[in-house]
C-alpha positions in Angstrom: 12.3 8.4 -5.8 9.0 6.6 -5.3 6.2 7.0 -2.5 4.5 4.1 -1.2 1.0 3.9 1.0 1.6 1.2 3.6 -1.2 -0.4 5.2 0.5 -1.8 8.2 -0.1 -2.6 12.0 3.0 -1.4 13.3 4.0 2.1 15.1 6.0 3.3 11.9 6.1 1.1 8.7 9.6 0.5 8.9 9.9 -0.4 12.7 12.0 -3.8 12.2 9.6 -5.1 15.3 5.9 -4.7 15.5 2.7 -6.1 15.0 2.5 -7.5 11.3 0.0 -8.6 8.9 -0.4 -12.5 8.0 -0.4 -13.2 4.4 -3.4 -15.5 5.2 -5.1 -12.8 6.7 -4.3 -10.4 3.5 -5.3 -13.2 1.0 -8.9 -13.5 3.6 -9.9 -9.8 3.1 -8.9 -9.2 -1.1 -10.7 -12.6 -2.0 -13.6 -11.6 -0.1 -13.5 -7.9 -2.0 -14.9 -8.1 -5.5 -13.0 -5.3 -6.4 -10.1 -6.9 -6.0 -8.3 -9.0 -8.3 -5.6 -11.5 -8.0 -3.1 -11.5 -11.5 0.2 -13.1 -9.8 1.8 -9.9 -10.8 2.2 -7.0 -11.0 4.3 -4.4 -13.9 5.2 -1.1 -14.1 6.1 1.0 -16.8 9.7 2.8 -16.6 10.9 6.4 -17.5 12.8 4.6 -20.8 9.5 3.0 -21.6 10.2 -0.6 -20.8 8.0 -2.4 -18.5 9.0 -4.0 -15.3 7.6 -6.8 -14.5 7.2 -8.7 -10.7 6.0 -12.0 -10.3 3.9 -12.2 -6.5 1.3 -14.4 -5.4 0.4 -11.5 -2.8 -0.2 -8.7 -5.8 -3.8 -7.6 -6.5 -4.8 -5.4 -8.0 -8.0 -3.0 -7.5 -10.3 -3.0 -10.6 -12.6 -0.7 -9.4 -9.8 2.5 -9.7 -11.5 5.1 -11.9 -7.5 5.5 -13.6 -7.0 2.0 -14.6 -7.6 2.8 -18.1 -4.2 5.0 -17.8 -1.4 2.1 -18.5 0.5 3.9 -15.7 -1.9 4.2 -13.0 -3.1 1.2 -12.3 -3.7 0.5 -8.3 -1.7 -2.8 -7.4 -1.2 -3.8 -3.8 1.6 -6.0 -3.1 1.7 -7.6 0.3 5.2 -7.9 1.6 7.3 -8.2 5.2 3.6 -8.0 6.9 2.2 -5.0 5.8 0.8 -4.4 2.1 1.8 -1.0 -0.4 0.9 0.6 -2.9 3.0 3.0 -5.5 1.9 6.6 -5.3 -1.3 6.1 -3.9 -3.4 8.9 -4.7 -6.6 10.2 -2.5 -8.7 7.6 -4.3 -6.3 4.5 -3.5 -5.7 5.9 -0.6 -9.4 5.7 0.3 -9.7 2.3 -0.6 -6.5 1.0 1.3 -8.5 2.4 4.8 -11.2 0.3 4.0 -9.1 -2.2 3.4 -6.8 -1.6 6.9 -10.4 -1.6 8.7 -10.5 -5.7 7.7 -7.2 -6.0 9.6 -7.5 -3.9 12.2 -4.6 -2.1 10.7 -4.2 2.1 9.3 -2.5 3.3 6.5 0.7 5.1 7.0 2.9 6.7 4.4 6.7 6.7 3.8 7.0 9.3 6.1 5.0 8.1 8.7 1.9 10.3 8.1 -1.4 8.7 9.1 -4.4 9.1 6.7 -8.1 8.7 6.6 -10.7 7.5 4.8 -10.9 10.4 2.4 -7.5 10.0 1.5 -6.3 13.1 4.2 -3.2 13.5 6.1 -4.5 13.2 10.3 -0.9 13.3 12.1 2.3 13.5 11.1 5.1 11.2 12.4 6.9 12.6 16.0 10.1 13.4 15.3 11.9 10.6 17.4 9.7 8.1 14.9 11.1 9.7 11.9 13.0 7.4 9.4 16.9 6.5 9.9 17.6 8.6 6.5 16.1 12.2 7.4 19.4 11.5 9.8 21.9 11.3 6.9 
C-alpha cells in the first residue's frame, strides 16, 4: 500500500468539497522555484523491476532532493483533483512540500489526515469524525 503527502487546501485531503488548488496557481509557484523541474512525467520503478511510467503536464519534479541519485527515490509532485502529492514523502520532501503549501496558502496533510510542519513533524492528528470512509470497513 502506498503513502502519499498531500499539499491541499481542504479540511481533509479527500473531502469531495473544499477549497482546491488551481493548476494555474500550481504551475505559478514550481516555475518560479529553481529547484523545481518540469519533465511531463513522472516513473516509478515496481517490486518486479519494471518501470511505470505516467505522462502529466502537472508532474515536477524536485532536483534539489539529496536522494535523487537513488533511481527509486526521486521526489516528483504530481498535481491532481486540486491539491498536489507526493509518494512516501520523507521528512526532507516533506520539508519542501510546506514551503511549497506557504505559496498557496495551503498545509500539507497526509493520507491519514495528519498535519505536518516545516521540519517534516507530525502537529495534529485527524479528529476521529474526519477520519477516512475505509478505517470504517
Amino acid at each position: 500500500m502506498s503513502y502519499d503527502g498531500h499539499i491541499t487546501r481542504k479540511t481533509f485531503w479527500v473531502d469531495p468539497e473544499g477549497p482546491e488548488i488551481s493548476l494555474a496557481e500550481w504551475l505559478a509557484v514550481v516555475r518560479a522555484d529553481p529547484e523545481m523541474e518540469a519533465d511531463g512525467y513522472n516513473e516509478t520503478r515496481q517490486d518486479d523491476g519494471s518501470v511505470l511510467r505516467t505522462e502529466r503536464e502537472a508532474a515536477w519534479l524536485w532536483t534539489a532532493y539529496s536522494h535523487n541519485d537513488e533511481s527509486d527515490r526521486e521526489a516528483w509532485f504530481v498535481y491532481q483533483h486540486g491539491e498536489i502529492a507526493v509518494k512516501y514523502p520523507d521528512a526532507e520532501v516533506i520539508g519542501k512540500m510546506w514551503s511549497i503549501a506557504q505559496a498557496l496558502s495551503a498545509k500539507v496533510q497526509g493520507d491519514d489526515g495528519e498535519i505536518y510542519d516545516a521540519s517534516g513533524n507530525k502537529v495534529s492528528e485527524v479528529p476521529s469524525r474526519q477520519k477516512p470512509w475505509w478505517w470504517f470497513w
